[in-house]
BAMI-68516 format. One record per residue: x, y, z of N, C-alpha, C in turn. Coordinates in steps of 0.02 Angstrom, whole numbers, plus 50000, padded with zeros to 5 digits. Layout:
<atoms>
XYZXYZXYZ...
</atoms>
This chain:
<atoms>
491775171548094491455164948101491785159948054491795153148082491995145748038491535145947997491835144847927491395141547890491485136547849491275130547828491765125347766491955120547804492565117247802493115112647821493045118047905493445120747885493505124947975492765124248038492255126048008491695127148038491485117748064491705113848012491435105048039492155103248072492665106948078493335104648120493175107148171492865113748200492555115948275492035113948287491655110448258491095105648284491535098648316491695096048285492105089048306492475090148351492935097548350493205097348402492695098748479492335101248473491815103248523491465096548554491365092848521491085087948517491515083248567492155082848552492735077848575492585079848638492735086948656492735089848712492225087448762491665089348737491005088348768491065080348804491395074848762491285067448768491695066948810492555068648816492765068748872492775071048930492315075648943492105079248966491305075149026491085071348969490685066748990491095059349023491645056148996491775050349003492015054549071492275060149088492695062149163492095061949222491495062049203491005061549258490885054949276490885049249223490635042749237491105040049286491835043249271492155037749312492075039649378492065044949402492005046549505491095046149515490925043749558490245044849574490285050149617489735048749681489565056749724490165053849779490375063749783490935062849829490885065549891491135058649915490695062250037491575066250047491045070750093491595076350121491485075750199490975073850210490725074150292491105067650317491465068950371491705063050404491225058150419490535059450437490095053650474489995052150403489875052950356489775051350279490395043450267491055048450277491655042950232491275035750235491355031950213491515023350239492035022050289491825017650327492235019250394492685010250361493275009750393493625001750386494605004950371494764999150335495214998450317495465002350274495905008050250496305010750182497145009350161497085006950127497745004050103498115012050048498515014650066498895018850017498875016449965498915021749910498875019649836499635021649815500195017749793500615021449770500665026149711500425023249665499965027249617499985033049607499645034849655499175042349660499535043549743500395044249750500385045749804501205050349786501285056649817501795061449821502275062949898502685060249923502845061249985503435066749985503555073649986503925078949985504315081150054504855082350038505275086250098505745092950107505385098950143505925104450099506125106050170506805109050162507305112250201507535119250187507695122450234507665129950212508505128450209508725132450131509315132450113509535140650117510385142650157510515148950162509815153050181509235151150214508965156750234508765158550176508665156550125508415162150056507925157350018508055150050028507675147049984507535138850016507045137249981506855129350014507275124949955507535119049996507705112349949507365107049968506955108049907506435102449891506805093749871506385090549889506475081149868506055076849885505985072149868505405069249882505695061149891505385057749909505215049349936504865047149867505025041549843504485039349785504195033749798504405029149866504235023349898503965024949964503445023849989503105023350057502345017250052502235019050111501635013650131501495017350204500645016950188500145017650240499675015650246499505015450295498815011650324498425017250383497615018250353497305022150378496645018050418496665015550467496015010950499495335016250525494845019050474494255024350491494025022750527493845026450594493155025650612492635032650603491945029550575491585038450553491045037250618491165032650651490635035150724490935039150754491575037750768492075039150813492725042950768492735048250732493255048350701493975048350715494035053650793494565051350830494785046850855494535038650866494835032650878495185031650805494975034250764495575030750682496165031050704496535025250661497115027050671497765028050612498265028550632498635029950537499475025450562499645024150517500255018750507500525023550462501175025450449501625026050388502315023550386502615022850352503345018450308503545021650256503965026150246504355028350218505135025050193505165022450135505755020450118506355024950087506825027350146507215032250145507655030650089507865023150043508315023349989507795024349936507295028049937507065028449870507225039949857507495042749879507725048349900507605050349808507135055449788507385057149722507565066449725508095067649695508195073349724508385077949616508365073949604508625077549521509455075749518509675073449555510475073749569510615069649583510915063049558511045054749579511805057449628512265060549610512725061249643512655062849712512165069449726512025072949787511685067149816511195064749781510735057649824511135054249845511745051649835512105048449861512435049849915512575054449914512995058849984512685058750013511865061350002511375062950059511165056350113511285049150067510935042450074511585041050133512125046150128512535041450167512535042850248512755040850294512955043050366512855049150403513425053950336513235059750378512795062650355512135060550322511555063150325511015056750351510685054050298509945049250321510375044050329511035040350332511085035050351510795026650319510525028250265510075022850215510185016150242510955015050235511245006550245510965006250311511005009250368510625007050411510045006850449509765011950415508975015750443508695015650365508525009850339508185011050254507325014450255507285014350322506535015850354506245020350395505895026150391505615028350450504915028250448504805027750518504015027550529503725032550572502905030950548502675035250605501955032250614501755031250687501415027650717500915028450775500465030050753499865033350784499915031550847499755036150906499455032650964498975036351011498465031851041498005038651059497265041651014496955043951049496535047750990496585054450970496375055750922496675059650880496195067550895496705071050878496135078650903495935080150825495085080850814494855081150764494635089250756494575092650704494485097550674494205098950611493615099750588493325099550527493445093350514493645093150431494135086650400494695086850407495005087150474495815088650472495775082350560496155076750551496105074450609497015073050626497155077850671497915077850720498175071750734498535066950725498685060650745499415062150792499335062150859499885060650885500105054550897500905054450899501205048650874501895047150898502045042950875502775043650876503145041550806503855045950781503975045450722504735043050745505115036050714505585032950688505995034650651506775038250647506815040250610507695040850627508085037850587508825037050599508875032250665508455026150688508345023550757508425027150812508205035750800507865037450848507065041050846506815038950915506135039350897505905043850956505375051050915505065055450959504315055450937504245058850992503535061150985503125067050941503115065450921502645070650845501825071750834501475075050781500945074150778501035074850700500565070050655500475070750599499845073650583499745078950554499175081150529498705079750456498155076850451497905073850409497265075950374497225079050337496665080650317496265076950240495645075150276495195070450232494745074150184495145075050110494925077250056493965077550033493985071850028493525067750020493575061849988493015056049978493185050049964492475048749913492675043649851492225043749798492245035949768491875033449751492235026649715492295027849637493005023649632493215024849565492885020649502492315021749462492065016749422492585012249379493065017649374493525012049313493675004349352493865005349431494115000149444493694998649509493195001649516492654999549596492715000649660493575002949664493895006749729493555012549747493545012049833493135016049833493805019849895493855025649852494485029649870494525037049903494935035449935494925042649998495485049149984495595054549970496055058649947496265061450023496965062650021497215064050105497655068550079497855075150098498275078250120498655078450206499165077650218499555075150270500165079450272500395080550327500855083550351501235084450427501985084350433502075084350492502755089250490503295090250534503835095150538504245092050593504875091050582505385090050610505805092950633506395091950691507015094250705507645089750693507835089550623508025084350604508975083850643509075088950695509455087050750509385083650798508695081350818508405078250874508525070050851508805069150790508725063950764509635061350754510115065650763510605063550751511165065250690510825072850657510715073450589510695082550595511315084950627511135092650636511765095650615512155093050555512875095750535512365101850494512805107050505512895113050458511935119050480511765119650517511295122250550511525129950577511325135350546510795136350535510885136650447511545135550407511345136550332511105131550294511025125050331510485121050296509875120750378509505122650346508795121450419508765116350438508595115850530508455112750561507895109150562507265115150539506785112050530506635107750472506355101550491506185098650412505335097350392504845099950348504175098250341504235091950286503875089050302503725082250281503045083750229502785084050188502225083850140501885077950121501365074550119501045068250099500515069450064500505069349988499925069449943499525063349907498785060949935499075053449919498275051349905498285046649894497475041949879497565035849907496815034149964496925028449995496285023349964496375017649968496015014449946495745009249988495025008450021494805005350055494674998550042494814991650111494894985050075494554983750118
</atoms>
């Protein structure tokens, strides 16, 4: 057992604990998980609080991970109707961070994403959406090297809480979709870099 100096240094520390511990509750209030629950309207992406990932199977043995550090979305709810929502995304293909300014460069050029002339891909809801628990299917069509197919983005609605620090009242999304990134113009060296490409979206939306 503490006793002395030691014994009032594990109180204080306990103490700290306890308070942050407390200040971490004030800031989220109660958090809806039920779709007829969310707030239904407008969500603006948070860049913030947002991760957009892309891995490719390398030699068959391993994934090569990278990520987007620039995008924008727009999520329009409906919680009567959850399948009329709809979802917008924008991906800004020159923001490419890969750990490697050199390789980013190669990758940014022609014979891969093409940047100088496609700085953008999208993907663009259409239709209603096939709903599942908190997971609502958005088929779509996705933009991508100016060519454009048909896809489905898969979306699943975390839950949504308002943030006291700042009054936003914010939606957590996990998102995902998968590519044939030959279908696009973009199929040198297949099968030792993969064809397939998964797209990852980790993100916080914020309702306006």
């Amino acid at each position: 057992m503490f006793s002395g100096p030691k014994k009032a240094c594990g109180i204080v520390l306990c103490s700290a604990l306890f308070a942050l511990a407390g200040c971490g509750s004030l800031i989220m209030g109660k958090v809806d998980t039920s779709l007829s629950t969310l707030k239904p309207g407008n969500f603006q992406l948070d860049p913030d609080h947002t991760r957009v990932i892309f891995k490719v199977s390398h030699l068959g043995i391993s994934s090569f991970v990278g990520r987007f550090n620039r995008s924008d979305a727009q999520l329009n709810y409906r919680n009567d109707d959850p399948a009329a929502s709809t979802f917008t995304a924008d991906v800004d293909m020159t923001s490419l961070d890969i750990n490697r300014p050199d390789f980013a460069e190669t990758l940014m050029g022609c014979d891969w994403l093409c940047v100088n002339d496609y700085p953008k891909a999208r993907f663009q809801s259409r239709g209603r959406a096939q709903v599942t628990g908190p997971v609502l299917a958005f088929s779509g069509d996705l933009t991508f090297r100016g060519v454009t197919k048909a896809t489905t983005l898969t979306v699943t609605l975390n839950g949504a809480t308002t943030n006291r620090l700042t009054g936003d009242y914010t939606l957590g999304v996990d998102a995902g979709l998968t590519l044939l990134r030959s279908e696009f113009g973009m199929g040198q060296f297949v099968p030792a870099v993969g064809d397939e490409v998964t797209l990852e979206i980790y993100a916080e939306f914020i309702r306006r």
